[in-house]
VMD Tcl script that draws the C-alpha trace (Angstrom):
set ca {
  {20.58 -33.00 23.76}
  {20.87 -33.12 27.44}
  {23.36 -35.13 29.07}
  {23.04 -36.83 32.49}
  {26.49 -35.80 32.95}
  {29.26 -32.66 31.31}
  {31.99 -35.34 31.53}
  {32.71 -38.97 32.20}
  {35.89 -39.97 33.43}
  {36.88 -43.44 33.18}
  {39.87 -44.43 35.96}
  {40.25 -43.39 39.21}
  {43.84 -42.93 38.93}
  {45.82 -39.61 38.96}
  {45.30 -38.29 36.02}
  {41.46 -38.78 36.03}
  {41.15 -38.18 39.77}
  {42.98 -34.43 38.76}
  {40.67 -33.99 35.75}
  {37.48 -34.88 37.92}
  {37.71 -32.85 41.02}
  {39.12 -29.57 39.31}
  {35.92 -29.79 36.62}
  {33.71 -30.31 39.69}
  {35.41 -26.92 41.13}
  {34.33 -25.13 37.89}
  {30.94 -25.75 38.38}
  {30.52 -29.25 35.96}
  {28.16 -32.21 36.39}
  {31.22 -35.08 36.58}
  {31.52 -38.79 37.08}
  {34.22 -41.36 37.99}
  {33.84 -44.93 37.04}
  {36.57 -47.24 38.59}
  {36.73 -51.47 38.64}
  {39.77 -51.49 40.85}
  {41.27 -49.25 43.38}
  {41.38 -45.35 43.84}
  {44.42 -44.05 42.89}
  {45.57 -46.01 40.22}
  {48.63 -47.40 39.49}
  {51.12 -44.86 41.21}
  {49.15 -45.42 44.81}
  {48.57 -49.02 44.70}
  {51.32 -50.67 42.62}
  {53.73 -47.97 41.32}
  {55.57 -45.32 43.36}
  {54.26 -44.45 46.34}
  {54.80 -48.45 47.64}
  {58.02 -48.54 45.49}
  {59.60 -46.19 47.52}
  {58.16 -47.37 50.64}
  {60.09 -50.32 49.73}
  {62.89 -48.80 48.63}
  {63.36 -46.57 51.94}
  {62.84 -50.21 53.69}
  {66.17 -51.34 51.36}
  {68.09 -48.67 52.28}
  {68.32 -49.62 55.99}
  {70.61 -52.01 55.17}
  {73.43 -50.00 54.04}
  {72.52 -47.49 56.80}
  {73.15 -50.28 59.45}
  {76.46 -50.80 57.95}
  {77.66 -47.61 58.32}
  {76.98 -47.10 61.15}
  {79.71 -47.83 63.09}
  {81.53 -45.61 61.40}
  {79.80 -42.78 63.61}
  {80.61 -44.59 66.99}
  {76.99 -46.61 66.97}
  {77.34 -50.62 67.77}
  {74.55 -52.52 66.60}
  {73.25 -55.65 67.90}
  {72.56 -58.55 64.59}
  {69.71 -56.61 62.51}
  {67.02 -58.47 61.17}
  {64.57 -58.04 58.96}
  {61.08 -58.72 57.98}
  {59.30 -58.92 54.92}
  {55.45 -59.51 56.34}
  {55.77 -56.56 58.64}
  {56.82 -54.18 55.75}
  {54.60 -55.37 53.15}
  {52.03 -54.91 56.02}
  {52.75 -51.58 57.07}
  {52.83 -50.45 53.54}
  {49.35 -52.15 52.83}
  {48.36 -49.72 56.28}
  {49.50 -46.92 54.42}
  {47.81 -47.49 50.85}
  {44.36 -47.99 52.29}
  {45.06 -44.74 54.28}
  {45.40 -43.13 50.67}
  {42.76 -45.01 49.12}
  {40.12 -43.29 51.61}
  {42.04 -40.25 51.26}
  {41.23 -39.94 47.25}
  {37.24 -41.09 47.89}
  {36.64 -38.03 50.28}
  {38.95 -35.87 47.50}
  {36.35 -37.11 44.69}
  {33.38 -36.85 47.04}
  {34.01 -33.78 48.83}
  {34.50 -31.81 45.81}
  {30.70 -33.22 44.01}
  {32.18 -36.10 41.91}
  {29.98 -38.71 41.56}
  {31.88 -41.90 42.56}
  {30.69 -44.73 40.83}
  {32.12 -48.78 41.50}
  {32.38 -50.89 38.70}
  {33.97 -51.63 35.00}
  {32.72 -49.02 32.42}
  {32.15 -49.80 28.91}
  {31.10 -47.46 25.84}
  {28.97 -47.82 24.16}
  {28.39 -45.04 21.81}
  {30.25 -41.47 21.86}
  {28.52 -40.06 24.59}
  {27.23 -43.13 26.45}
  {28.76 -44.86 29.07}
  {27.85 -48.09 30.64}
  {28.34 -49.56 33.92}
  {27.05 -52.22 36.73}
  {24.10 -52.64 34.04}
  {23.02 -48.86 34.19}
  {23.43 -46.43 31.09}
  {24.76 -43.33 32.08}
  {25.63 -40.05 29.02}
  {28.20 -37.16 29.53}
  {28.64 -34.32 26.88}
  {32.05 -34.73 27.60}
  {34.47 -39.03 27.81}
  {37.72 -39.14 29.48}
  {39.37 -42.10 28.87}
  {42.05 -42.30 31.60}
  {42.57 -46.36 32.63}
  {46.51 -46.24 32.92}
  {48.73 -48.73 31.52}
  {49.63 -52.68 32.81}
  {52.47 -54.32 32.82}
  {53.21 -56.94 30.05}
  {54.88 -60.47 30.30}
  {56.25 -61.37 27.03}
  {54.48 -65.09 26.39}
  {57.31 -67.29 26.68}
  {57.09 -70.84 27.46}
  {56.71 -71.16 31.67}
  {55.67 -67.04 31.79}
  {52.71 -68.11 33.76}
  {55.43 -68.67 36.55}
  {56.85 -65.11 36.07}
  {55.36 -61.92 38.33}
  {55.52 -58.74 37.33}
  {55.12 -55.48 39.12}
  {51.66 -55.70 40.22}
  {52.23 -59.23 42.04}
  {55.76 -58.33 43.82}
  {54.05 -56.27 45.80}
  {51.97 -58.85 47.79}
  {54.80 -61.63 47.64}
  {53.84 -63.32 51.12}
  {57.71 -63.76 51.50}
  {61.12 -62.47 50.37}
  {62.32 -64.66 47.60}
  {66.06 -65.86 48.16}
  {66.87 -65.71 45.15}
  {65.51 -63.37 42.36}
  {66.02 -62.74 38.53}
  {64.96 -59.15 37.51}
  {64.37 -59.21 33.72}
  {64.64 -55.67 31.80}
  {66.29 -52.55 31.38}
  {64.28 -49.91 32.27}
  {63.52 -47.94 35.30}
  {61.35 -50.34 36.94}
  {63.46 -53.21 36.93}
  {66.87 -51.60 37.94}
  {64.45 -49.93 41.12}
  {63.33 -53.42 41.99}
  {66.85 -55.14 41.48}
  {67.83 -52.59 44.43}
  {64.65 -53.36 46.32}
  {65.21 -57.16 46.16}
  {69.06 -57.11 46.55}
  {69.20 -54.15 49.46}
  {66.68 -56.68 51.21}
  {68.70 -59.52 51.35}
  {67.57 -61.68 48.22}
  {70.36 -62.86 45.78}
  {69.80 -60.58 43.07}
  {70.45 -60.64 38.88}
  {69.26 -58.19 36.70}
  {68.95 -59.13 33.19}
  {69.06 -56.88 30.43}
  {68.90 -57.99 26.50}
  {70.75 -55.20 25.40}
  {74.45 -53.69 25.80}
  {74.10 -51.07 28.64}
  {70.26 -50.48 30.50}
  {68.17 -47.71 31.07}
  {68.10 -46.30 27.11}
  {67.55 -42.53 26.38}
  {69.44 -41.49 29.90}
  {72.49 -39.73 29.79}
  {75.45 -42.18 29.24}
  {77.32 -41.44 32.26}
  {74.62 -41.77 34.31}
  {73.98 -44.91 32.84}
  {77.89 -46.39 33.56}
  {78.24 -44.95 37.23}
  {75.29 -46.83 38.03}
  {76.00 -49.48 36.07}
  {79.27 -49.57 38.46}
  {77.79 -48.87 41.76}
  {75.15 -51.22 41.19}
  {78.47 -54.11 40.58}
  {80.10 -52.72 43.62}
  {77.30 -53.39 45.75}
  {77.64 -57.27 44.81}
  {74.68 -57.14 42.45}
  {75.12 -59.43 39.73}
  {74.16 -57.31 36.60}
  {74.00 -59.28 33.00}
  {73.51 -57.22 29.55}
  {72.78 -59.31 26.46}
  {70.85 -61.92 28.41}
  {67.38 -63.29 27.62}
  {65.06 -65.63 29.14}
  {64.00 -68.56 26.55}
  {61.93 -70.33 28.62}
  {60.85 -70.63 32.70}
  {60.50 -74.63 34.03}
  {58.85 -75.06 37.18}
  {60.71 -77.55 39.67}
  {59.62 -80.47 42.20}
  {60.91 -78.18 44.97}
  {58.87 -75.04 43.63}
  {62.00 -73.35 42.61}
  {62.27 -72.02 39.08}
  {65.08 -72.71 36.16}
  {65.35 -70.31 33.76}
  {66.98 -70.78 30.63}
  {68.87 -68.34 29.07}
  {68.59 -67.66 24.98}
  {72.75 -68.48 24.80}
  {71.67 -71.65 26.45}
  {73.10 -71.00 30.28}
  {70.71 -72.21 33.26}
  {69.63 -69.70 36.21}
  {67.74 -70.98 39.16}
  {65.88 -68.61 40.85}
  {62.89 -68.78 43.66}
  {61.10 -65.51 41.77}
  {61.28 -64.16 38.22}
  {60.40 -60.62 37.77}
  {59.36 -59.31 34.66}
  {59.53 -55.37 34.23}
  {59.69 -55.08 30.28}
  {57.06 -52.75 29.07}
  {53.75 -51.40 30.15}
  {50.52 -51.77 27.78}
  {47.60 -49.55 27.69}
  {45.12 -50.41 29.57}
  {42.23 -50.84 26.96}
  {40.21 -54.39 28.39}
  {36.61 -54.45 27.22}
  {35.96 -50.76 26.87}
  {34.17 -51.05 23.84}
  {36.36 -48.26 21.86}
  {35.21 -49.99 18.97}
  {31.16 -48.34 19.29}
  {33.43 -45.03 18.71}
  {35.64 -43.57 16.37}
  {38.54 -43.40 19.01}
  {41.39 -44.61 17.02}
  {44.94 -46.42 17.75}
  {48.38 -45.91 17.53}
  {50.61 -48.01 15.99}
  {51.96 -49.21 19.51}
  {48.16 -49.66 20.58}
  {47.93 -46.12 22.36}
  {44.67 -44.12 22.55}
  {45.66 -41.54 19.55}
  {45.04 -37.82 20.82}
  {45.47 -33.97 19.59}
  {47.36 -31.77 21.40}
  {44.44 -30.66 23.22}
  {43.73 -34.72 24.02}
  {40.75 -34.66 22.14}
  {40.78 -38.63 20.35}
  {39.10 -38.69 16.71}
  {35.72 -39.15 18.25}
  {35.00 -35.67 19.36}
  {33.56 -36.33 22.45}
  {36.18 -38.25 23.93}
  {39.34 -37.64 25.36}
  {42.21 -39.32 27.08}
  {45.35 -38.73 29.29}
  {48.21 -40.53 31.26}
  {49.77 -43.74 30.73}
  {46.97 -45.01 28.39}
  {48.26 -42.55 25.57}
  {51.78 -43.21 26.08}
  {53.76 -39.91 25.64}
  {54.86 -39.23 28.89}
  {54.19 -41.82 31.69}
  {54.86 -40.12 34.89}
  {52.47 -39.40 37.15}
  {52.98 -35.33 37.36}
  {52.49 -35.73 33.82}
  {48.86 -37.32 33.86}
  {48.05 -34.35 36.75}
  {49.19 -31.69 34.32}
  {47.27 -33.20 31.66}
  {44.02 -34.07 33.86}
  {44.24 -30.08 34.98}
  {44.39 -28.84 31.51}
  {41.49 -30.92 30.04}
  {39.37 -29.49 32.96}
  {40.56 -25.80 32.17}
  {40.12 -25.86 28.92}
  {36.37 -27.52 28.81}
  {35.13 -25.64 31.77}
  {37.28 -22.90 32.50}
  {38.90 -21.85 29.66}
  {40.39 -18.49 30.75}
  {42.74 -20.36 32.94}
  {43.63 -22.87 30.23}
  {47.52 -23.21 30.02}
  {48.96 -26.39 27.22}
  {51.12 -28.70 29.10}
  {54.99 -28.08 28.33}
  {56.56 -30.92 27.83}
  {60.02 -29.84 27.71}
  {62.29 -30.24 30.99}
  {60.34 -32.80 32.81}
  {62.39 -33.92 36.06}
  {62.83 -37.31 36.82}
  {64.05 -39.62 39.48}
  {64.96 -43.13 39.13}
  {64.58 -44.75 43.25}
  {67.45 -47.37 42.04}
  {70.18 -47.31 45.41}
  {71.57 -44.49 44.35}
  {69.01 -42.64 42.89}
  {68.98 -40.72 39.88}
  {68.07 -37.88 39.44}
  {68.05 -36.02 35.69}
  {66.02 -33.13 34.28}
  {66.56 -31.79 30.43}
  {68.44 -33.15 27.70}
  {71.03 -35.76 27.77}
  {74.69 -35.36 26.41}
  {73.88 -37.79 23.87}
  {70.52 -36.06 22.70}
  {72.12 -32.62 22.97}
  {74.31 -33.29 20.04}
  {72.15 -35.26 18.03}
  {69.65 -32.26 18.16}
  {72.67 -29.54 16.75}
  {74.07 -28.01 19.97}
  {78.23 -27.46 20.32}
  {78.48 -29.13 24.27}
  {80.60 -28.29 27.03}
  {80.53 -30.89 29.89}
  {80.85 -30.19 33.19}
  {81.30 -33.70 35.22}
  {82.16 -34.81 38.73}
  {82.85 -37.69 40.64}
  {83.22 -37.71 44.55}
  {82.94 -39.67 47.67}
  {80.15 -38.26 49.80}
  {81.19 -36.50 53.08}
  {78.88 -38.99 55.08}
  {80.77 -41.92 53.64}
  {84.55 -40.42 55.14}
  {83.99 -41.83 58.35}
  {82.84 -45.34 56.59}
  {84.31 -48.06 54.57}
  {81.84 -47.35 51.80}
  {83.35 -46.70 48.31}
  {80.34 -45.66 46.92}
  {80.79 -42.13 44.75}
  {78.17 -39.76 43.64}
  {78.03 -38.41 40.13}
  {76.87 -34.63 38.49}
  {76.70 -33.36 35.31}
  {76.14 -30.75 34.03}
  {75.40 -30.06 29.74}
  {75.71 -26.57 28.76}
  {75.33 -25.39 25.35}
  {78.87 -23.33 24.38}
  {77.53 -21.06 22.46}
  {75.00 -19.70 24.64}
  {75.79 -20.56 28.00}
  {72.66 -22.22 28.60}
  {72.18 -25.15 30.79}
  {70.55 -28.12 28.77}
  {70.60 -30.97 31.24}
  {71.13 -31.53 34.74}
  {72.11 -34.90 35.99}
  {73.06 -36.62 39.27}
  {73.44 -39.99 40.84}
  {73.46 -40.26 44.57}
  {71.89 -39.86 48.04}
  {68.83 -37.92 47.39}
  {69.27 -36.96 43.69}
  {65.26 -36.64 43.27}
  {65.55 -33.98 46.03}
  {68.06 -32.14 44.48}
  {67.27 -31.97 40.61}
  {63.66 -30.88 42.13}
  {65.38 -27.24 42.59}
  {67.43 -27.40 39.34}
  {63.91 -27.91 37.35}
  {63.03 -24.83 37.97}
  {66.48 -23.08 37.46}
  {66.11 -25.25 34.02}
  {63.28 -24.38 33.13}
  {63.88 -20.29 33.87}
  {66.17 -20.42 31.15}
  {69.65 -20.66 33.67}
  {73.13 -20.26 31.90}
  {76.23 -21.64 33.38}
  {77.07 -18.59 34.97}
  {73.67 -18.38 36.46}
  {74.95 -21.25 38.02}
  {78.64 -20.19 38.89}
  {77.76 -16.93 40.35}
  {74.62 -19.35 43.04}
  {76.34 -19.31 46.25}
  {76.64 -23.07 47.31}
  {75.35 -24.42 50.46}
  {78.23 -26.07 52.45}
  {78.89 -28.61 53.27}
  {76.33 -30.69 50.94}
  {76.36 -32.13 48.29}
  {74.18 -30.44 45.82}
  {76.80 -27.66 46.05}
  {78.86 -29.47 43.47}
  {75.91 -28.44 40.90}
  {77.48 -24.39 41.62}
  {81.24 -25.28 42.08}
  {82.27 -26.82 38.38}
  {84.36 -24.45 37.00}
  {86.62 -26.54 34.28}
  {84.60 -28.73 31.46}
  {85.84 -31.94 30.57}
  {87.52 -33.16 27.85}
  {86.17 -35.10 25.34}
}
mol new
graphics top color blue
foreach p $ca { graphics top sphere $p radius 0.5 }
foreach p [lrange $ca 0 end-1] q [lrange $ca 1 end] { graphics top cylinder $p $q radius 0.2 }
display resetview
């Protein structure tokens, strides 16, 4: 049969945006349908505004030090509608920056909601368009859980288009999300509380991570509460919001935040004229090679839920297009020491395997830990300190995990990755001349492992 198309990609966002132009450079016949904006989540509403906002929070604390180097400041002030302004500037910028990508590389760009409806058959605006090849890549959402008065919660999406800085703002959750917008909110000037159900958040990092920030985040004045849960939210006369708490206490709060879980993005896409299949969490279920059980479709990124990172969904996109159009080139994404950054103030920055998970899988640890006062912070009243670990495996000198939390930790585990992910023992790493005086030079300087 011929096909109007060789593949369909549904979502504009990284992952399909990747997929897209790179089977266009192989010489396919491909498609983009998207019913929002170009980019996806990570452009519009995820991290490149997050750490717009983020480098907007971090003024604050650079004002106050300040003086420290000999500078005298007049009062600083700041404002929300310029940033949130600027930023909007700065996203449209990218938006027209990922048409001409799609454009200029022979994608057809097409506006609109698509729908299957059949394995090779896509629908959109009306009009029925077929593809040899589906790539289901619509991202995830964020989820509100439906308690009584959620209607008066936001979630990521919204709090970046507030028209104003709340003055007071409950964060609810434990993951990466919230703790980055606790730090946006409370480095801006709102009264901040982050609420966590559990005992200690961000689950699955390394535990000391978890603590020192956990610390820092309470010496900054944040007001950070574990084993607390929202029963209900009651809109006020005033417009102000109570929230009460499952142990029965009463917050009030101008804005409630809700960062607790993403879904996948499935809205009327008419998966059920397929054979594409769930998983038990509601994920597209793929292969290895992405392939879903309907042959002809695929899907990668956020909406199958392994890994949701955006250089994740690009390595994915790129090796569906390699392997359906140029398979020669086709390398299987390696999952295995993925860097991450966390853009909470500090940052975090980790890449391999946790202390925690390095036992549980079978290795005999040595730790290698420090704790220090940054050199910029000397001339300052500051008490903040930055942490590094390193987990090395005792028997064969291999470095499992790198992880950091301070100034510019994303920066620095950037380099380690790679070091990682050569295969770098310890003494790899004792016998790296350090660059002085910096910080990251602690990563080459820890000579004695801790005690347990």
């Amino acid at each position: 049969m011929a096909y109007e198309f060789d593949l369909f990609v549904i979502g504009a966002g990284s992952g399909g945006v990747r997929a897209a132009r790179f089977a266009a450079g192989f010489g396919a016949k491909v498609a983009v349908a998207e019913s929002r904006y170009l980019g996806g989540t990570c452009v519009n509403v995820g991290c490149v505004p997050k750490k717009l906002l983020v480098y907007g929070a971090h003024f604050a604390e650079d004002f106050e030090q300040a003086s420290g180097f000999g500078w005298s400041l007049g009062e600083a002030k700041f404002d929300w509608t310029t940033l949130i302004a600027n930023k909007d500037r700065e996203i449209n910028r990218l938006n027209g920056i990922y048409r001409n990508l799609l454009v200029n590389s022979g994608v057809t760009l097409i506006e609109g909601h698509a729908r299957l409806t059949g394995p090779n058959e896509v629908e959109v605006n009306g009009q029925r368009h077929t593809a040899k090849h589906i790539l289901i890549a619509t991202g995830g959402w964020p989820q509100i859980p439906e308690i009584p008065g959620h209607e008066h919660a936001i979630s990521s999406n919204e709090a970046f288009f507030l028209k104003e800085l709340p003055k007071r703002v409950l964060v609810v959750g434990g993951g990466y999300i919230a703790v980055e917008f606790a730090g946006i909110f409370h480095g801006l000037g709102a009264k901040t509380s982050l609420l966590y159900r559990g005992d200690m958040f961000l689950r699955g990092f390394d535990g000391a991570v978890r603590k020192h920030l956990h610390e820092e985040l309470t010496k900054r004045g944040m007001d950070v509460q574990f084993n607390a849960d929202i029963e209900r939210i009651d809109k006020q006369p005033d417009g102000s919001l109570k929230a009460t708490l499952k142990d029965g206490r009463e917050l009030m709060a101008d804005c409630v935040f809700y960062a607790t879980g993403r879904r996948p993005m499935l809205d009327n896409l008419g998966l059920e004229t397929t054979g594409v299949k769930l998983d038990k969490r509601g994920f597209v279920e793929v292969d290895d090679l992405y392939q879903s059980a309907e042959p002809s479709i695929l899907a990668i990124g956020d909406v199958i839920g392994r890994v949701q990172l955006t250089p994740v969904a690009l390595a994915e996109g790129m090796a569906v297009a390699r392997r359906l159009f140029k398979p020669e080139q086709y390398r299987p994404v390696d999952y295995r020491m993925i860097p991450t950054a966390v853009f909470s103030l500090p940052n975090i920055g980790t890449v391999g395997l946790s202390e925690e998970q390095a036992i549980e899988a079978g290795h005999k640890v040595q730790i290698f830990e420090s704790s220090f006062r940054p050199m910029k912070l000397t001339l300052t009243e500051c008490q903040e300190r930055t942490l590094m670990k390193l987990v090395v495996d005792a028997d064969t000198d291999k470095v499992l995990g790198c992880h950091m939390v301070g100034p510019e930790a994303g920066e620095i585990v950037q380099g380690l990755a790679i070091a990682l992910k050569a295969g770098a023992t310890k003494q790899h790493f004792d016998e790296t001349i350090g660059v002085h005086p910096t910080a990251a030079e602690e990563f080459v300087t820890m000579r004695t492992p801790v005690k347990r």
